[in-house]
matplotlib code that plots the C-alpha trace (Angstrom):
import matplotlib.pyplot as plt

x = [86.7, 83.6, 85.8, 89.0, 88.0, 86.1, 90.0, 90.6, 88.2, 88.9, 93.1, 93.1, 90.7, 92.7, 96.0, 94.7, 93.3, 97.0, 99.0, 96.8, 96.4, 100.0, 100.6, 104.1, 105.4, 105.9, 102.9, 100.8, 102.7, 100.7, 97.6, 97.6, 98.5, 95.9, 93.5, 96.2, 96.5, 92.5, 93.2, 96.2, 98.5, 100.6, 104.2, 103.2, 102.2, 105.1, 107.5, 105.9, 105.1, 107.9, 110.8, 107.8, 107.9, 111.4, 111.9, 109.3, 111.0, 114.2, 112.7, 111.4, 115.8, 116.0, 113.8, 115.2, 119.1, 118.1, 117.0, 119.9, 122.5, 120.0, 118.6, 118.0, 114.7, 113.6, 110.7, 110.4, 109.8, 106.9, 105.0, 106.1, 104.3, 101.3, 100.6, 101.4, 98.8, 96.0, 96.8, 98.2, 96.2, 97.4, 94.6, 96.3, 95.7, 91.9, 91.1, 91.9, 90.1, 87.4, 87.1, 89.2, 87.7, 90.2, 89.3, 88.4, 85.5, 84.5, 85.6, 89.0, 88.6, 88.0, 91.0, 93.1, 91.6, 91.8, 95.4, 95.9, 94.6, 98.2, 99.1, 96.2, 94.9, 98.0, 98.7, 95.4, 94.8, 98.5, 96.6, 93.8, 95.4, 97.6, 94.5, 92.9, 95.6, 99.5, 101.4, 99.0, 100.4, 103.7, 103.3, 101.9, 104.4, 106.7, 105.6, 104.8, 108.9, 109.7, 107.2, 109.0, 112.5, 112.2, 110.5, 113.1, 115.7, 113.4, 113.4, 117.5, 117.9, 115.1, 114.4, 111.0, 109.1, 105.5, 102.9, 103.5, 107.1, 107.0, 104.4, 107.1, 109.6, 106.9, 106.5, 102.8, 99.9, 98.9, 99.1, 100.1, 96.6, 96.5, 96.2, 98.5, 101.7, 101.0, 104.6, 105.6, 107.4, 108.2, 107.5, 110.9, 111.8, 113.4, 116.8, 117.2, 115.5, 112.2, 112.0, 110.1, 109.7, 109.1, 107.1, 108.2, 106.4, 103.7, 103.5, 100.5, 98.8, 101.0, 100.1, 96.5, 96.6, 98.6, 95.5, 93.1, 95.2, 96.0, 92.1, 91.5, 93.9, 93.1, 89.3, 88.8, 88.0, 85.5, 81.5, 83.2, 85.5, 82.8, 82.4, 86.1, 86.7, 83.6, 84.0, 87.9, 88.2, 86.9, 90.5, 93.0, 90.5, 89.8, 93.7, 94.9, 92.1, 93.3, 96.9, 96.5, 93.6, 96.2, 99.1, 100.9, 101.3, 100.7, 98.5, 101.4, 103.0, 100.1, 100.4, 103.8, 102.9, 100.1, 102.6, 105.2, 102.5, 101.8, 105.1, 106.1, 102.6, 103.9, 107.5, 106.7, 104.2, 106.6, 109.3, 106.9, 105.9, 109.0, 110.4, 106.9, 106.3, 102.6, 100.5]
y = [68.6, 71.0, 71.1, 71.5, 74.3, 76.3, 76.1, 77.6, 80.7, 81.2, 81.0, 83.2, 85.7, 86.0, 86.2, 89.1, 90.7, 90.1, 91.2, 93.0, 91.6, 91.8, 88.5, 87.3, 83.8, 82.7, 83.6, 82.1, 79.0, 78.7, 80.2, 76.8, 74.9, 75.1, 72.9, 70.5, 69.5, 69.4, 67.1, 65.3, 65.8, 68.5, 66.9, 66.0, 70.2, 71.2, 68.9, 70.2, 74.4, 75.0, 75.0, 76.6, 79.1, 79.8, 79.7, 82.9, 84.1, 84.5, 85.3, 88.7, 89.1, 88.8, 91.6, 94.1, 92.7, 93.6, 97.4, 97.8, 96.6, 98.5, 101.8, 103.9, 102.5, 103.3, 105.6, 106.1, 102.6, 101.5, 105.4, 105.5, 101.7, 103.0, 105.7, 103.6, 100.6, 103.5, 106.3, 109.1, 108.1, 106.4, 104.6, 104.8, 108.9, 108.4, 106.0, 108.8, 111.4, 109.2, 108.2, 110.0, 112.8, 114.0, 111.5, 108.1, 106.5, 103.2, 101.5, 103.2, 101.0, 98.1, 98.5, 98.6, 95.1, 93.7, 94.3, 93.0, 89.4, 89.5, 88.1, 85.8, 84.1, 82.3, 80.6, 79.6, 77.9, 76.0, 74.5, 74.0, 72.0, 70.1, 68.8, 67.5, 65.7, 66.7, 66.3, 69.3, 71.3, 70.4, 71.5, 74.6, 75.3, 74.7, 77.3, 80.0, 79.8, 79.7, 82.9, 84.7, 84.4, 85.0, 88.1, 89.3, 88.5, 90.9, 93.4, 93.4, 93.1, 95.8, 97.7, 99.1, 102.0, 102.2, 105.5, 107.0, 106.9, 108.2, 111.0, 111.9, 112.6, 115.2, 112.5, 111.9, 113.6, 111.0, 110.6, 107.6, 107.2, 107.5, 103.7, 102.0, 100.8, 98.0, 96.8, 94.0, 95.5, 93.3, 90.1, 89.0, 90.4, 93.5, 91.8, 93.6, 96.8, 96.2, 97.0, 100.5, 99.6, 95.8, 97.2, 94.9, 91.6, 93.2, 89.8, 91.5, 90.5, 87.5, 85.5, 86.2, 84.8, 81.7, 80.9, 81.6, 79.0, 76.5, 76.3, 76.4, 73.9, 71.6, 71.6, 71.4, 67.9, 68.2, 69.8, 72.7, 74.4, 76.9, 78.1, 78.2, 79.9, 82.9, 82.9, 82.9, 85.3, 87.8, 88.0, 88.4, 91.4, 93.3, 92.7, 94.6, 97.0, 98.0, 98.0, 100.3, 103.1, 103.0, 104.2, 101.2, 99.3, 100.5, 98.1, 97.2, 96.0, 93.5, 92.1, 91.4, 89.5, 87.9, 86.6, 85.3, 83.4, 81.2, 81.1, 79.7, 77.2, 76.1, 75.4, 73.4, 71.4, 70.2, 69.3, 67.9, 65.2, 65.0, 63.9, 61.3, 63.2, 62.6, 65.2]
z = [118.5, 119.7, 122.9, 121.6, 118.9, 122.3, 124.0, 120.6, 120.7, 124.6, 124.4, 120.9, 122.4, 125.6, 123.2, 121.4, 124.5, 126.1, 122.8, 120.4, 116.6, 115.9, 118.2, 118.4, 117.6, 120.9, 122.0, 119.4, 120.1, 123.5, 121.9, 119.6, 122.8, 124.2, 121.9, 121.2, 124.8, 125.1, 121.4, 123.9, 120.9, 122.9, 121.8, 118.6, 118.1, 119.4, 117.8, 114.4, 115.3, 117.5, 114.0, 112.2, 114.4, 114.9, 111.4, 110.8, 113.9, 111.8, 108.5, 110.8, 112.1, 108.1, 106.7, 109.2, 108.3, 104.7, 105.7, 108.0, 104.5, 102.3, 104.2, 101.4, 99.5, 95.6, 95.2, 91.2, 89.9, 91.7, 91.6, 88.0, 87.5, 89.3, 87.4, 84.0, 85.3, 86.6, 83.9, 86.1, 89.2, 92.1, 93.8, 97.3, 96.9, 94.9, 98.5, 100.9, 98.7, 98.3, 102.3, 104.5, 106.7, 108.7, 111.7, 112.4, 111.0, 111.3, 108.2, 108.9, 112.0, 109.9, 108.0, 110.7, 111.7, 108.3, 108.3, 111.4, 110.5, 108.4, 111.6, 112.5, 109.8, 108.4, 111.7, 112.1, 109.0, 108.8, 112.8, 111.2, 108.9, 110.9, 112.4, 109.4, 108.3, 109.1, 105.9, 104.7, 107.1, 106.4, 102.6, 104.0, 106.6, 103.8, 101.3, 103.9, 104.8, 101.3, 100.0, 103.1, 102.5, 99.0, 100.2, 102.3, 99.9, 97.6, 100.5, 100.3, 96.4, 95.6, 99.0, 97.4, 99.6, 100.3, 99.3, 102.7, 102.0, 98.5, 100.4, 103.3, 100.2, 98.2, 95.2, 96.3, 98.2, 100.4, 104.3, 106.8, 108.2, 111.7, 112.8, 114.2, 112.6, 110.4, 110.6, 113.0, 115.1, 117.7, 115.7, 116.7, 120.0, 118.6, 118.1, 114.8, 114.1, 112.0, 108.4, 108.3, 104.1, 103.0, 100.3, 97.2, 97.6, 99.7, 101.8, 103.8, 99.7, 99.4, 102.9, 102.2, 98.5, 99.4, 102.1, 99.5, 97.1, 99.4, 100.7, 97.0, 95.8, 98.8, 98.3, 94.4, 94.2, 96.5, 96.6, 98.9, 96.2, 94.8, 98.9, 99.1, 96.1, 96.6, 100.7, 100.7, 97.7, 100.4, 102.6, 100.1, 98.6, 101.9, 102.9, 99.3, 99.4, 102.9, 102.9, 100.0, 101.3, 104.3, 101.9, 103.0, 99.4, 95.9, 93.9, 91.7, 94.8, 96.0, 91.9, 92.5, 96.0, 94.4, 91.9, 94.8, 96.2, 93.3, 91.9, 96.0, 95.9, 92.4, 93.4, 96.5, 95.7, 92.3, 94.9, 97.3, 94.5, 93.2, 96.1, 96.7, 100.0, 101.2, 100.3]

ax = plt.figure().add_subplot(projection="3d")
ax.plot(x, y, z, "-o")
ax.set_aspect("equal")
plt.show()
């Protein structure tokens, strides 16, 4: 395992140094190789990732199908929310006052990172838990498909758009920060144009919660679930707290993610046991 999780660190370093944080499907698929052949379990990870994978793969043709029916996003309901929850202020706009100088600093650095993991940290933990035991991974694999197609259905039913939006439109004084594009742009090979919007579930808040829950969830019946629940707290909080300083997501849009999340960890799991599937 000390062997396998080195294969880990090396292939994953050399992925991100290859494709940046943002790494695609496919190539995460051979990033997780790597320790499952030094495990000898290669077929066995690929019979299980590779639908995982394609599956997400589609869910990203999905998003950018529902801004190519739905092009023209609201921008009244959310701000109008915001303002409600925070009594005129927008916290998106108080974060830039507050931090931005005009250039880079380093925890504008750190944000970028932070949202990046958006793309790490899910894939990481569903291999994590295939290792420790497969039908956990399963459950998890299950839920992350669910929470996104519900998501992109969201996109197409209510295409929602983000501060920086609402800010290109004169609605709000806030700026795109100059980092790079937190959208996954070539998630899926560019077959369909990206969503520029995805706003409403913010999914960047709703993968991180669903990790936070399933560690959680997984781990209360043991001595570890005080850790889990004050060391995992920490990603789902630096994930909100960034997409929003980067005018990417109000806060009411990270509640509403949050709320996916459970609502997708409830609804599994019921038909998981329903149905008497291990757990």
């Amino acid at each position: 395992m000390l062997v396998a999780a080195g294969a880990l660190a090396v292939s994953l370093s050399v992925g991100v140094a290859v494709s940046g944080l943002d790494i695609k499907p496919h190539n995460y698929l051979l990033v997780l190789l790597a320790p499952a052949l030094v495990m000898r379990r290669a077929r066995r990870y690929l019979l299980d990732f590779v639908p995982f994978a394609v599956l997400i793969v589609l869910y990203a043709q999905c998003r950018g199908i529902a801004h190519n029916l739905r092009p023209d996003p609201f921008y009244a309901p959310q701000l109008d929310a915001e303002k409600l929850l925070f009594g005129g202020a927008v916290p998106s706009a108080e974060l830039q006052e507050w931090l931005w100088t005009g250039t880079k600093q380093w925890y504008d650095h750190a944000a970028y990172v932070v949202t990046r993991l958006h793309f790490i940290v899910p894939p990481l933990l569903a291999f994590v838990l295939w290792v420790r035991r497969r039908a956990l991974f399963y459950r998890f694999a299950a839920t992350i498909v669910a929470l996104s197609y519900v998501g992109a259905l969201t996109f197409l039913l209510f295409p929602a758009a983000p501060p920086w939006a609402a800010a290109e439109k004169g609605l709000l004084d806030v700026r795109k920060l100059p980092l790079d594009d937190v959208v996954p742009s070539a998630t899926a090979g560019r077959l369909v144009d990206p969503n520029p919007y995805a706003a409403i579930p913010s999914l960047h808040a709703g993968y991180a919660f669903l990790c936070f829950l399933f560690v959680v969830v997984t781990l209360w019946r043991t001595r570890w679930r005080w850790w889990a629940i004050g060391l995992g707290a920490i990603y789902p909080l630096a994930e909100s707290a960034a997409v929003v300083y980067t005018a990417n997501h109000y806060v009411v849009d990270l509640v509403i993610g949050f709320a996916y999340a459970a609502a997708a960890l409830a609804a599994v799991t019921w038909f998981w046991r329903r149905r008497g599937w291990p757990e």
